[in-house]
C-alpha positions, -999 to +999 in steps of 0.1 A: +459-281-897+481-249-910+510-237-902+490-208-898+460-223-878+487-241-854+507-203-846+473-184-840+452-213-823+490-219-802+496-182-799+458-177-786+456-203-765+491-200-746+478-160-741+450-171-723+463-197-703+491-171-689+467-141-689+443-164-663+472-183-652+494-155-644+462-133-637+453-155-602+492-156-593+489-112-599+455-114-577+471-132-546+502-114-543+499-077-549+486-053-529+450-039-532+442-067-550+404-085-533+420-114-539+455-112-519+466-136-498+440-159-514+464-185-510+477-218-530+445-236-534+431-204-552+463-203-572+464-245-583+425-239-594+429-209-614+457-228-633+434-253-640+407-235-649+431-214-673+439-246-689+407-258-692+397-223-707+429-221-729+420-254-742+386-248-752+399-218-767+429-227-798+417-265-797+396-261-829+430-243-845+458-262-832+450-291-811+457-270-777+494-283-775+500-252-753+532-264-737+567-272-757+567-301-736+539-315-750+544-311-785+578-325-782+562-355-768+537-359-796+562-352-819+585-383-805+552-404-804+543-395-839+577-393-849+570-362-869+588-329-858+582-311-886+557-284-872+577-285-834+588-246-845+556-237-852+541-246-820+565-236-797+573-204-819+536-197-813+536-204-776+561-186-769+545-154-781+516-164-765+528-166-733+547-128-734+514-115-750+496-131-718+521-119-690+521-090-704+479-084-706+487-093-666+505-062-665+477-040-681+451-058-656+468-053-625+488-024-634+476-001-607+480-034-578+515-032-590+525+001-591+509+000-552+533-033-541+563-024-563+561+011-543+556-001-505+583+004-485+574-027-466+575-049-498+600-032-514+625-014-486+642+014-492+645+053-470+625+055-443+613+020-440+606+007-412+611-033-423+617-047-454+599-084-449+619-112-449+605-130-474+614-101-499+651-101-483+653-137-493+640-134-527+661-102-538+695-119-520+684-150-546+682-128-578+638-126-578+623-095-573+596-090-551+568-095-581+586-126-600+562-148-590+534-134-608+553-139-640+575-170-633+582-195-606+613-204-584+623-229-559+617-224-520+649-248-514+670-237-540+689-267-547+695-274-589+691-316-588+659-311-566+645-287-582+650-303-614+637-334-608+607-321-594+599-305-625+609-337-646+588-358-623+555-333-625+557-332-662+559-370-668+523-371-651+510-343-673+524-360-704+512-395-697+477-378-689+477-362-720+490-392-743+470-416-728+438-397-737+452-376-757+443-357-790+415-376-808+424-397-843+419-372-866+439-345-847+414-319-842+427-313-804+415-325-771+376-333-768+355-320-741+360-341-719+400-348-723+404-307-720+384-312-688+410-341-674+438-323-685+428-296-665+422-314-632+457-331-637+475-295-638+455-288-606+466-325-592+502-315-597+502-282-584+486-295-550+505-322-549+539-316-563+537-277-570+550-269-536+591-269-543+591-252-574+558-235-585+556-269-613+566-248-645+555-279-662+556-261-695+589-241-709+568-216-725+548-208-692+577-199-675+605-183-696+581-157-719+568-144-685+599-146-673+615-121-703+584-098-698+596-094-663+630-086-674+615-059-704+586-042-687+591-010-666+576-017-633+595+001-606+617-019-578+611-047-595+645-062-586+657-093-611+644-120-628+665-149-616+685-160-650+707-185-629+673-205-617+657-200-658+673-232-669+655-250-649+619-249-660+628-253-694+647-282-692+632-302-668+598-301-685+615-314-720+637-340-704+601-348-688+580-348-721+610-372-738+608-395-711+568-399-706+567-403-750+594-434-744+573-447-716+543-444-737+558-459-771+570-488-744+538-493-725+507-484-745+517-476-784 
């Protein structure tokens, strides 16, 4: 593979996978959306099924990699960093290119939520929902979600851990049957496992943080948030940002040295 065919087929695929991704998290929350209040077994399955497309997608191009997590893992397996910047340079990108195609989709449902004085407070409310107190009085606005994910019991070792935990069992799911020998990307049926893992983890260990699981995923989206010009749309938790990013690559490190130790 390129360094050309790994930025575009990373690029393309991480655009999809946040588009869909991001694009079921947009359809729950906001106002006049069909699909609001859909709930978190709508949101874990559209995940999935945004991996699983995203992964079809740039797997021809780049191998799917999709996640910083995951190439650093390869890369320790492999022992060969020298196209890391390339992937996560391209995932990256993807991922703001994808959160902010959420934008464009839903830009109406957002102008509605972003603008009701229940959601959002303000002269003449009559309540401004807890929920929305809560989030504003812990740096989110009232539409981070859609682009990024936070804790419900914000406390840092928790919440890191969590994510460190959830990204071991993606890792080791993707090492252990992993990219194919001649590292053309995930077959068929490994981009269909992969898939059902990410939904696994959300239902199962998604619940305290949103399971980032994937640097990329969480902090493009997150920067979109911070650059696009949607009205009352409050902050986009910096303090929290760490988070997400770290855990996931302290994660990917660990599941490559349990791999190297149990099944290289």
């Amino acid at each position: 593979m390129s360094s050309s065919d790994i930025f575009i087929g990373e690029t393309i695929g991480t655009a999809i996978l946040i588009l869909l991704g991001g694009g079921v998290c947009a359809a729950v929350t906001l106002k006049a959306s069909k699909a609001r209040n859909a709930g978190w077994l709508a949101i874990t399955f559209g995940w999935g099924f945004a991996v699983l497309t995203a992964v079809y997608t740039s797997a021809p191009l780049s191998g799917a990699h999709l996640n910083p997590a995951v190439t650093l893992a390869l890369a320790i397996k492999d022992k060969d960093f020298s196209n890391l910047p390339t992937y996560i340079g391209g995932q990256l990108l993807g991922a703001m290119i994808g959160a902010t195609l959420v934008w464009v989709a839903y830009y109406g449902q957002f102008h509605a939520h972003l603008t009701d004085k229940e959601i959002v407070g303000g002269p003449g409310a009559q309540a401004t929902t807890a929920k929305a107190v809560e989030a504003q009085e812990q740096g989110a606005g009232p539409v981070l979600g859609v682009f990024s994910t936070g804790p419900e019991i914000r406390n840092a070792v928790q919440n890191l851990a969590t994510e460190i935990i959830g990204t071991i069992v993606l890792v080791l799911a993707v090492l252990t049957q992993g990219l194919n020998d001649k590292g053309n990307g995930l077959g068929p049926l490994g981009a269909l496992i992969t898939a059902l893992v990410v939904v696994s983890i959300g239902l199962s260990l998604g619940g305290p943080t949103g399971y980032a699981i994937n640097p990329a995923r969480d902090l493009g989206p997150r920067i979109v948030h911070a650059l696009l010009p949607l009205p009352n749309k409050g902050g986009s938790d910096w303090s929290y940002a760490w988070i997400p990013v770290v855990g996931p690559l302290i994660g990917a490190a660990i599941a490559a040295g349990i791999y190297n130790v149990a099944f290289a």
